[in-house]
Backbone as a chain_set.jsonl record, in Angstrom:
{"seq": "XXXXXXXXXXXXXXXXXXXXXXXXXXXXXXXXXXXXXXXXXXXXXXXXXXXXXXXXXXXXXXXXXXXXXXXXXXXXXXXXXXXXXX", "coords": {"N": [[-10.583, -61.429, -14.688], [-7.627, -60.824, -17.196], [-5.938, -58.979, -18.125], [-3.445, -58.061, -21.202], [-0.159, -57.67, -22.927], [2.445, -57.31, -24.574], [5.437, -56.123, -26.155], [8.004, -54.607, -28.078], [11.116, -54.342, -27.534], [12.94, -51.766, -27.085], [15.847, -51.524, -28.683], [16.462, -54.488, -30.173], [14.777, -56.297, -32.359], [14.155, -59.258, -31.186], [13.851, -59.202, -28.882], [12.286, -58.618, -25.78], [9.976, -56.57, -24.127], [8.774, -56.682, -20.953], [6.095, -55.811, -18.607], [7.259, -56.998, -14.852], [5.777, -58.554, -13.515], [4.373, -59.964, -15.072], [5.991, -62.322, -15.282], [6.711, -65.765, -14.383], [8.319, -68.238, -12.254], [9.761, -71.193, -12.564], [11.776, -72.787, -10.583], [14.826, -72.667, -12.436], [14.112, -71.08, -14.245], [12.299, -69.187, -16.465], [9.312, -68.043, -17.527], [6.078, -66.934, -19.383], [2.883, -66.15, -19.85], [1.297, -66.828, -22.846], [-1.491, -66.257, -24.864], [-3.831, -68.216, -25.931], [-6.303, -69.432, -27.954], [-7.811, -71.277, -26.535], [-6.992, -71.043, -23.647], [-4.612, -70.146, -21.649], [-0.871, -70.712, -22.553], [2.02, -71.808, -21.176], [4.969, -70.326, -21.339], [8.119, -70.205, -22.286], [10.663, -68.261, -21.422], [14.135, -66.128, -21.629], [15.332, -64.199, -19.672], [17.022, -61.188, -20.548], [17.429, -58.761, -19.326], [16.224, -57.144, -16.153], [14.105, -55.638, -14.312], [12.856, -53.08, -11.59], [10.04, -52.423, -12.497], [9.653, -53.557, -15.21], [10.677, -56.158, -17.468], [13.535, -57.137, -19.634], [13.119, -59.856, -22.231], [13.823, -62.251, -24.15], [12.407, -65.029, -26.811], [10.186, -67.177, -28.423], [8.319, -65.599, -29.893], [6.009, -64.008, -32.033], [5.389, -61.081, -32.007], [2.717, -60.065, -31.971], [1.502, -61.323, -29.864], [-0.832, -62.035, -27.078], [-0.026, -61.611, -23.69], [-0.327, -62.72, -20.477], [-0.819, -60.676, -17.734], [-1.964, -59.823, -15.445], [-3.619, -61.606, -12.553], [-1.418, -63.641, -12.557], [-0.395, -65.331, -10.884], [-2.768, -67.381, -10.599], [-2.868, -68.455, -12.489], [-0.33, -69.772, -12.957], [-0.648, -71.29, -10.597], [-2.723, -73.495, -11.647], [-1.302, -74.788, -13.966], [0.812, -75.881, -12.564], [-0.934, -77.341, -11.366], [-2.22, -77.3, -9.277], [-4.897, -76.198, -6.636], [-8.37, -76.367, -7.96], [-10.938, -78.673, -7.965], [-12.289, -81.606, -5.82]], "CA": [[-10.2, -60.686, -15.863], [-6.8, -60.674, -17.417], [-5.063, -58.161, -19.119], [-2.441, -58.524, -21.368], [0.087, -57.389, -23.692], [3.412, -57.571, -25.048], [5.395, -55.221, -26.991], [8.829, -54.683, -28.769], [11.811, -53.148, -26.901], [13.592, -50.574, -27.966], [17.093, -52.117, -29.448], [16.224, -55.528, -31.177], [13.365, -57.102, -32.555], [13.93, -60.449, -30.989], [14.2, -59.317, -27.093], [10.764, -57.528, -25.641], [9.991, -56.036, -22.939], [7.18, -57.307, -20.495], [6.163, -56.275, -17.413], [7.65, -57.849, -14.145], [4.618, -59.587, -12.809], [3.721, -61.147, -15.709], [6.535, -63.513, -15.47], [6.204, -66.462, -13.256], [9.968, -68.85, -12.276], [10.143, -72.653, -12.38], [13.012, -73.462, -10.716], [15.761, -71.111, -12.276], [13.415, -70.578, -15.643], [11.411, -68.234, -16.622], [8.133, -67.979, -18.628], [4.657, -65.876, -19.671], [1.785, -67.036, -19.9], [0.456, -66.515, -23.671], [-2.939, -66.398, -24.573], [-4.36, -69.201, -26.969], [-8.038, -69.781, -28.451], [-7.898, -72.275, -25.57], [-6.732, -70.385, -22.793], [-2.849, -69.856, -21.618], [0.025, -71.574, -22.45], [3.172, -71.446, -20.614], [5.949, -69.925, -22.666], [9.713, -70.136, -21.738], [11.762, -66.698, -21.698], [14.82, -65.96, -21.239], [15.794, -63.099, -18.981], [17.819, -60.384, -20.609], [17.231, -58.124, -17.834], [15.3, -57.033, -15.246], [14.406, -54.16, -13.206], [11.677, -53.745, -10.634], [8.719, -52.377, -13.179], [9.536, -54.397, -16.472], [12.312, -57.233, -17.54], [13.497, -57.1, -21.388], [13.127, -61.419, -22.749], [13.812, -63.105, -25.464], [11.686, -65.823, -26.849], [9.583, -67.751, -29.487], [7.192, -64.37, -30.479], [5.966, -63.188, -33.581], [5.108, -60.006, -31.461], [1.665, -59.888, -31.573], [0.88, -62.482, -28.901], [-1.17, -61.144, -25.535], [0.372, -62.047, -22.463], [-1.167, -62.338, -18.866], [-0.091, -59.838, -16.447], [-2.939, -60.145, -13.557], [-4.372, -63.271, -12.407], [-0.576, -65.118, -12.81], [-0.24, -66.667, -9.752], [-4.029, -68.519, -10.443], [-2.548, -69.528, -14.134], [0.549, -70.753, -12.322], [-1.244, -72.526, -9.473], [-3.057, -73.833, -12.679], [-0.478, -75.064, -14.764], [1.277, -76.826, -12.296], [-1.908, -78.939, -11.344], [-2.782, -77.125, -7.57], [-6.368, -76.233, -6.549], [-9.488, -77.375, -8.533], [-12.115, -79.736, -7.561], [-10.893, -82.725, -5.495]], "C": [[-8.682, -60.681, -15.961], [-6.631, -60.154, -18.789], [-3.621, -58.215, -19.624], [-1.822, -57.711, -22.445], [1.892, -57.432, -23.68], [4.29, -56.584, -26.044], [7.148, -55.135, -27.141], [9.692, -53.87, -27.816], [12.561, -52.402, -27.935], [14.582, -51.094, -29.307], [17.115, -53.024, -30.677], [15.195, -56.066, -30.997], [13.266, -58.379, -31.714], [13.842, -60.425, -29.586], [12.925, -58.579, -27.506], [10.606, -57.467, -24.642], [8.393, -56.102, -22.034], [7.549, -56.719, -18.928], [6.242, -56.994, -16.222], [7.115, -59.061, -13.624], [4.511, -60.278, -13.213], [5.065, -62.62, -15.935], [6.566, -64.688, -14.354], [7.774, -67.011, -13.73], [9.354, -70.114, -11.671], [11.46, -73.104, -12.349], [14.126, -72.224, -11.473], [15.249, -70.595, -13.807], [12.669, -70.021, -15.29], [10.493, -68.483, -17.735], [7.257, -66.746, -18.129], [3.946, -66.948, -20.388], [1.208, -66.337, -21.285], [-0.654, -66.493, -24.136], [-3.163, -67.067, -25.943], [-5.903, -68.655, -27.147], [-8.563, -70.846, -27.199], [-7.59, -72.1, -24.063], [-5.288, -69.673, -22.953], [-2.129, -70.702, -21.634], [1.553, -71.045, -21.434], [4.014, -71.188, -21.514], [7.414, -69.491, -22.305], [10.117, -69.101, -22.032], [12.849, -66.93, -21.168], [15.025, -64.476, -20.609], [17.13, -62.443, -19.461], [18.425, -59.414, -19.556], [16.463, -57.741, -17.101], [15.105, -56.171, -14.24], [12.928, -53.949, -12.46], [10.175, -53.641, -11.114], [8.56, -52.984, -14.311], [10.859, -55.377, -16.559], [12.43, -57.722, -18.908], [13.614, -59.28, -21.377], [13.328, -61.527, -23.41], [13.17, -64.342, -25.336], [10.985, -66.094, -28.21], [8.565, -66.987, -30.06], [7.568, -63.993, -31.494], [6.181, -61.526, -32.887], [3.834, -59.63, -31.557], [0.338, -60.566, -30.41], [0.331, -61.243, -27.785], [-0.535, -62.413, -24.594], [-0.503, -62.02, -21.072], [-0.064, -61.465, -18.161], [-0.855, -59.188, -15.472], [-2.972, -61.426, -14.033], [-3.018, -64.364, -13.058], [-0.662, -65.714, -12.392], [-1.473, -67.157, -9.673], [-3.256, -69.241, -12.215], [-1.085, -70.189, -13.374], [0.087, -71.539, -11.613], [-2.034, -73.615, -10.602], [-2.252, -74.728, -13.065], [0.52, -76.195, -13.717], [-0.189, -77.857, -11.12], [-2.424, -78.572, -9.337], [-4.188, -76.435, -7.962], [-7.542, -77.017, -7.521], [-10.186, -78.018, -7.406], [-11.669, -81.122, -7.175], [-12.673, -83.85, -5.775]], "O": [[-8.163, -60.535, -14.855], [-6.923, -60.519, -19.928], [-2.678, -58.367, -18.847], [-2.608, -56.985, -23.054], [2.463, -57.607, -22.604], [3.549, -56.201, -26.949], [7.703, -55.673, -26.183], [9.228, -52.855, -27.295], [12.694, -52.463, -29.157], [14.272, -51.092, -30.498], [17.531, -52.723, -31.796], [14.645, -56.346, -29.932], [12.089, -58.65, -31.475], [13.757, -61.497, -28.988], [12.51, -58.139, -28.578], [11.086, -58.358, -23.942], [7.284, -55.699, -22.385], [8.557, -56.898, -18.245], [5.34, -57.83, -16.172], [7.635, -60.146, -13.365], [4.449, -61.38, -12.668], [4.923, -63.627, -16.629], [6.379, -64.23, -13.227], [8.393, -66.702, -14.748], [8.668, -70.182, -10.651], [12.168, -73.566, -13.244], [14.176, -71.063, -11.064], [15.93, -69.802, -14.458], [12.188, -70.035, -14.157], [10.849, -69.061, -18.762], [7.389, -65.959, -17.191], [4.161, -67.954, -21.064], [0.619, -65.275, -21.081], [-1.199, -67.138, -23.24], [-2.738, -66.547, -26.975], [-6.462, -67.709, -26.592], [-9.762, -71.097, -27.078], [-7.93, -72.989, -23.283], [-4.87, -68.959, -23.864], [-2.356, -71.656, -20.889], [1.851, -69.879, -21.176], [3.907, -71.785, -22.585], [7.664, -68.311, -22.058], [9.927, -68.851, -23.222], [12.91, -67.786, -20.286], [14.767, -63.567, -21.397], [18.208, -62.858, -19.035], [19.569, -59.348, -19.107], [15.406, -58.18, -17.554], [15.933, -55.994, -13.347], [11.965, -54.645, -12.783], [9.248, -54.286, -10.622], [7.391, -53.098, -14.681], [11.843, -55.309, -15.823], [11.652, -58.553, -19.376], [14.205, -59.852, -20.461], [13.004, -60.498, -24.004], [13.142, -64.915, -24.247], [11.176, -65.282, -29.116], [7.803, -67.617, -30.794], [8.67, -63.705, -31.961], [7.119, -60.841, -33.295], [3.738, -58.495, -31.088], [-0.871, -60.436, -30.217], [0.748, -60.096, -27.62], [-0.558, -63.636, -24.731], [-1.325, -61.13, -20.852], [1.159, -61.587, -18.094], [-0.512, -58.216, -14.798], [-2.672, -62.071, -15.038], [-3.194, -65.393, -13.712], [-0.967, -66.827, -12.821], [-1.653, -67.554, -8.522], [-3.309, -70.362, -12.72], [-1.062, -71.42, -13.402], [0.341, -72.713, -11.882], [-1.853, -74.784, -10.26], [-2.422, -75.772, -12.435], [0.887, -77.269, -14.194], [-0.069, -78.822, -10.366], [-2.809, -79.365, -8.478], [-4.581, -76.168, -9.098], [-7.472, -78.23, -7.721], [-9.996, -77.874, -6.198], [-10.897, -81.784, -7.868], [-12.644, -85.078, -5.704]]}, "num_chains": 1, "name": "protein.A"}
């Protein structure tokens, strides 16, 4: 099960504020995992800031997208092509 959500920070519309977990780091980037009709996509953020229970982003959102924030680290192990069926 993954729960998700996404939601507007305070200041400006275009930054938002996501809890910490749900972001996963490639290398010195950052993403969230959005939720398609198809599953999750990976979704580049930038890190405004960051503090140990949420971290404000900016990014390509309308603002009504759901986000993952359980079950990352299986959509990361995912996404970059580890476990499965050999």
């Amino acid at each position: 099960m993954v729960e998700a959500q996404i939601a507007p920070s305070a200041g400006n519309r275009s930054e938002w504020r996501v809890r910490s977990g749900a972001m996963v780091r490639r290398g010195p980037d950052a993403y969230v995992f959005v939720q398609t009709d198809s599953g999750f996509v990976a979704t580049p953020v930038k890190v405004r800031e960051e503090l140990p229970a949420f971290a404000v982003v900016s990014g390509s959102f309308r603002g009504d997208e759901r986000i993952a924030v359980r079950g990352v680290a299986a959509l990361k192990g995912a996404w970059q092509g580890l476990g499965g069926v050999e």
